[in-house]
C-alpha positions in Angstrom: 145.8 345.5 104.5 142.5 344.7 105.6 141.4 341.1 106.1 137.7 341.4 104.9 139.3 340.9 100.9 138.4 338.0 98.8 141.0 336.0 97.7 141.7 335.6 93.8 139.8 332.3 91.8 142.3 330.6 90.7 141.8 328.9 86.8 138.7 327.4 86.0 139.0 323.9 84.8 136.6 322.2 81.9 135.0 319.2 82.6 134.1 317.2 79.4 131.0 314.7 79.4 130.8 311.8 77.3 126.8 311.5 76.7 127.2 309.1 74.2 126.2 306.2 76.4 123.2 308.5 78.2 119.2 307.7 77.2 116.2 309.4 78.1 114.5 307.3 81.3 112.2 304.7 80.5 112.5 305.4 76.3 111.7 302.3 74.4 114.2 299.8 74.2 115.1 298.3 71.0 112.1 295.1 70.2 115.5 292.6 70.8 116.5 293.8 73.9 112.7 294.2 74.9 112.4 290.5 74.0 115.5 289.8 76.0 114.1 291.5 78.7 110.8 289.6 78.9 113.0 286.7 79.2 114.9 288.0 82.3 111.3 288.7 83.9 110.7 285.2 83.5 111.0 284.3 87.8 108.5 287.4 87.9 106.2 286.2 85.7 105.8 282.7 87.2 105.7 284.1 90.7 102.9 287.2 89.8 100.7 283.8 87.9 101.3 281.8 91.0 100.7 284.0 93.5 97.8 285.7 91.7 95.5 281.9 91.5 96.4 281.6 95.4 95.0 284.8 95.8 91.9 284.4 93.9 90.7 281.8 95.5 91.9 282.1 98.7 88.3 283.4 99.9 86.4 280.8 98.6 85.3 277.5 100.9 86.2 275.5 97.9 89.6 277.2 97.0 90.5 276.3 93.8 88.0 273.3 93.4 86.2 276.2 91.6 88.9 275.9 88.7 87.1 272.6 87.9 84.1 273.2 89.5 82.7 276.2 87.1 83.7 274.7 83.3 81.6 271.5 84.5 78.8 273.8 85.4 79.4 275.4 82.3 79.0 272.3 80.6 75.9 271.3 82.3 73.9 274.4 81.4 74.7 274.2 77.6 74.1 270.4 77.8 70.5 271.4 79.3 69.6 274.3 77.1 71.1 273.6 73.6 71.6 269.3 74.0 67.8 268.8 75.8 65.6 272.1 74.9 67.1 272.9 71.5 68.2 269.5 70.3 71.4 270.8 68.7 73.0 267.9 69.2 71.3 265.5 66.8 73.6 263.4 64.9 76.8 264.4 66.7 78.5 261.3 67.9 79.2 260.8 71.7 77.5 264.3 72.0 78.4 265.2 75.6 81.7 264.2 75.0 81.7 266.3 72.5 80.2 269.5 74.3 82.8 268.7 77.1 85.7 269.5 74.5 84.2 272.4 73.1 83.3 274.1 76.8 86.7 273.5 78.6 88.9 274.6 75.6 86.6 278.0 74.5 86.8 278.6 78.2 90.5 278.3 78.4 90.8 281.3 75.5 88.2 283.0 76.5 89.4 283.1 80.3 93.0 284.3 79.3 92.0 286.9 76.4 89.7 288.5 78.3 92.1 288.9 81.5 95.3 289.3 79.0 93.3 292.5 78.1 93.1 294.3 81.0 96.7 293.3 82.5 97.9 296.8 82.6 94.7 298.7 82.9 94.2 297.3 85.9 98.0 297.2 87.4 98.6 300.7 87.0 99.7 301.7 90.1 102.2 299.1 89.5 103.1 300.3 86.2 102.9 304.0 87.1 105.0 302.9 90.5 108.4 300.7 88.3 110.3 300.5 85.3 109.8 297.0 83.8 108.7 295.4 80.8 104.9 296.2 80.8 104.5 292.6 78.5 105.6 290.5 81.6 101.7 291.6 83.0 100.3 290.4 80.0 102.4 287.1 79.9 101.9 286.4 83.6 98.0 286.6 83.0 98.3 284.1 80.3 100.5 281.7 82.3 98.2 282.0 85.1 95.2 281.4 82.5 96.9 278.1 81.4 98.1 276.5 85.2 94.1 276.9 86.2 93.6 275.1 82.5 96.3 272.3 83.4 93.7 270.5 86.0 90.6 271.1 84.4 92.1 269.8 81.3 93.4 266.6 83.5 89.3 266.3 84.4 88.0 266.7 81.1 90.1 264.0 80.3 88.5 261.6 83.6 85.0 262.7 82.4 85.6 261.5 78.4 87.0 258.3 79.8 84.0 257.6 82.3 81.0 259.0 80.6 79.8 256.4 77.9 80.1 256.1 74.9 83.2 255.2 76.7 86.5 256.7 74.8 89.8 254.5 74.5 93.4 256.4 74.9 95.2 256.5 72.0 98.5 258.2 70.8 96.5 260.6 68.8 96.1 262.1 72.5 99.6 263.4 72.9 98.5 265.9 69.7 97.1 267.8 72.6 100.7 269.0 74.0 101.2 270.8 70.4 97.8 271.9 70.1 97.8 273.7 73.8 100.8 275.4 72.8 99.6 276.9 69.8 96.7 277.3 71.2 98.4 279.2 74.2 100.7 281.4 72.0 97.5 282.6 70.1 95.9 283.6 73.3 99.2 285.3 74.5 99.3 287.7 70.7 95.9 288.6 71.1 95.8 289.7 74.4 99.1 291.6 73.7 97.2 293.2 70.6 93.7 294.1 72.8 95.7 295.1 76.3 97.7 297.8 73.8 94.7 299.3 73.4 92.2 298.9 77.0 95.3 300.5 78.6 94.3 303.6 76.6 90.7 303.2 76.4 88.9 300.9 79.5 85.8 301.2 78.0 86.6 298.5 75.4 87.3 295.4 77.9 83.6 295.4 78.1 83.4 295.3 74.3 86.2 292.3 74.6 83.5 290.5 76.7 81.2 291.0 74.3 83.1 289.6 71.8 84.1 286.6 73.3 80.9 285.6 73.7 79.6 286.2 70.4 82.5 284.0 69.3 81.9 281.2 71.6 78.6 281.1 69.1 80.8 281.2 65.8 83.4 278.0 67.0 80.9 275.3 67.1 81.0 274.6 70.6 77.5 273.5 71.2 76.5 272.3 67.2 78.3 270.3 64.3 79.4 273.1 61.2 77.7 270.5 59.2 74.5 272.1 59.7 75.7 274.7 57.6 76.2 272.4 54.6 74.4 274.8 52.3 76.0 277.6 53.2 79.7 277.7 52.1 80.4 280.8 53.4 79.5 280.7 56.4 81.5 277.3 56.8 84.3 278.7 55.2 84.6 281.9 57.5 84.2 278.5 60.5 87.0 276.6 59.3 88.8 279.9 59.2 88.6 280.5 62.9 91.7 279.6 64.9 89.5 278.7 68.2 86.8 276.4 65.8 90.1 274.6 64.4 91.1 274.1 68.7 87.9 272.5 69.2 88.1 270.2 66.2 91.3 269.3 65.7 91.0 268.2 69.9 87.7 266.2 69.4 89.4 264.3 66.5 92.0 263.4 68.3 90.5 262.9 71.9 86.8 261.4 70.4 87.0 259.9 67.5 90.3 258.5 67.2 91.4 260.5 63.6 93.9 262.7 62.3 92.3 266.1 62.2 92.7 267.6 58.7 96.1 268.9 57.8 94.6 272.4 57.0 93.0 272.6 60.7 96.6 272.9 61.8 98.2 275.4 58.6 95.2 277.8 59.9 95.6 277.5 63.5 99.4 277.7 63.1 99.3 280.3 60.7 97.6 282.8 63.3 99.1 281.5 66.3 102.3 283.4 64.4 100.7 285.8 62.9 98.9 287.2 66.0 102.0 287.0 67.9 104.5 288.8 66.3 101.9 291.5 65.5 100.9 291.6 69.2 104.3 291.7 70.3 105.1 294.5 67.3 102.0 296.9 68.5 102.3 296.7 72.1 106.0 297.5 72.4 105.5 300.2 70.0 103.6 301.8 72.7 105.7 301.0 75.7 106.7 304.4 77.0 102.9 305.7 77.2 101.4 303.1 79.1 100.6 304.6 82.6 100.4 308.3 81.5 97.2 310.3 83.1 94.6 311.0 80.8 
């Protein structure tokens, strides 16, 4: 016989596959596990904060001096425009004190919105390169937002002491540890809520800029909302505003030595929560698409 003959397949076996336990890469995780997630990120999101305020000021003679340096400056140009020129701060006790609260805490919110916001449109080679919870971006922004605030806060505090009218410490001053938190988680929903949306549409971080500085108007930072005495709206829709009820409920406590009003705290904590379980709700809703070319 000849040898150039194929020899005969023996039985063909079936191989049975379970995909049961199979998903699609990179679907949307359930919001507990995402949430579970975040929390195993958490040595990432200290080290990206960390390493991201060495690297921003690594070029600058100062370093981070500049941390303090800029929310004093800050200070002193509002002091000279709307304190000497514009006289806003006619019958406001311990006025400069008072400006001082109202420049370093706006700046602290407006400094980690406005960067929370564009923490995955601008990482998107990272987030186009690995799979990982695209939050973590958002929360290491706001953590690094609120180590820069943790020195200027401890000068703030040196300046209210040594400026006169001279301030005295009081226990009323530990309210600030509760009040930076809320304070912090607010920041943390609303930049969840806005960077949802810049990662689809860029254009709008300059809107966000816009924004914030329209709102730095609205929370009393440089005037008393008692000016608008005879205008109950308007001081309604003030006492309604989380970052106005920051600024008070820290000058009561760090200035004049009172309990701010038990309804500065309902509001405040009542969007703190509210921002942050809707932020956390609408950007993990639209986990899978960020990254996608447009």
């Amino acid at each position: 016989m000849s040898g150039t003959g194929m020899a005969a397949s023996g039985p063909m076996n079936t191989v049975v596959v379970d995909a049961a336990p199979l998903g699609v890469v990179g679907a949307r995780p359930s919001l507990r596990d995402y949430v579970l997630s975040l929390f195993r990120y958490r040595s990432f999101i200290l080290f990206d904060s960390r390493s991201r305020i060495s690297g921003a000021n690594a070029v600058n003679t100062l370093g981070r001096l500049w941390m303090v340096l800029n929310p004093i400056l800050d200070g002193g140009a509002y002091f000279l425009v709307f304190g000497v020129l514009l006289g806003t701060g006619r019958g406001i006790p311990n006025f400069i004190a008072y400006l001082i609260v109202g420049v370093f805490f706006f700046r602290y919110s407006s400094q980690a919105i406005t960067a929370g916001s564009k923490a995955v449109s601008s990482n998107l080679t990272l987030v186009r390169a690995f799979r990982f919870p695209r939050a973590t971006l958002v929360l290491a922004t706001n953590l690094r937002a609120l180590l820069e605030f943790v020195p200027t806060l401890a000068v703030m505090v040196v300046l209210i002491l040594a400026i006169p009218p001279l301030e005295v410490f009081t226990w009323r001053w530990l309210l600030l540890v509760p009040l930076l938190a809320l304070q912090t988680l607010f920041n943390v929903g609303l930049s969840l809520v806005l960077a949802r949306f810049v990662a689809h549409w860029p254009d709008l971080a300059n809107l966000i800029a816009f924004g914030m500085r329209i709102w730095l108007y609205l929370s009393a930072v440089f005037f008393s909302v008692e000016r608008f005495d005879a205008q109950p709206i308007v001081q309604t829709a003030m006492h309604l505003n989380p970052l106005y009820c920051v600024l008070d409920i820290a000058r009561q406590s760090l200035l004049y030595g009172q309990d701010a009003e038990p309804h500065r705290w309902l509001v405040l904590a009542g969007w703190a929560a509210l921002v942050a379980v809707v932020g956390l709700v609408v950007f993990w809703r639209a986990e899978e698409t960020y990254g996608e070319e447009r």
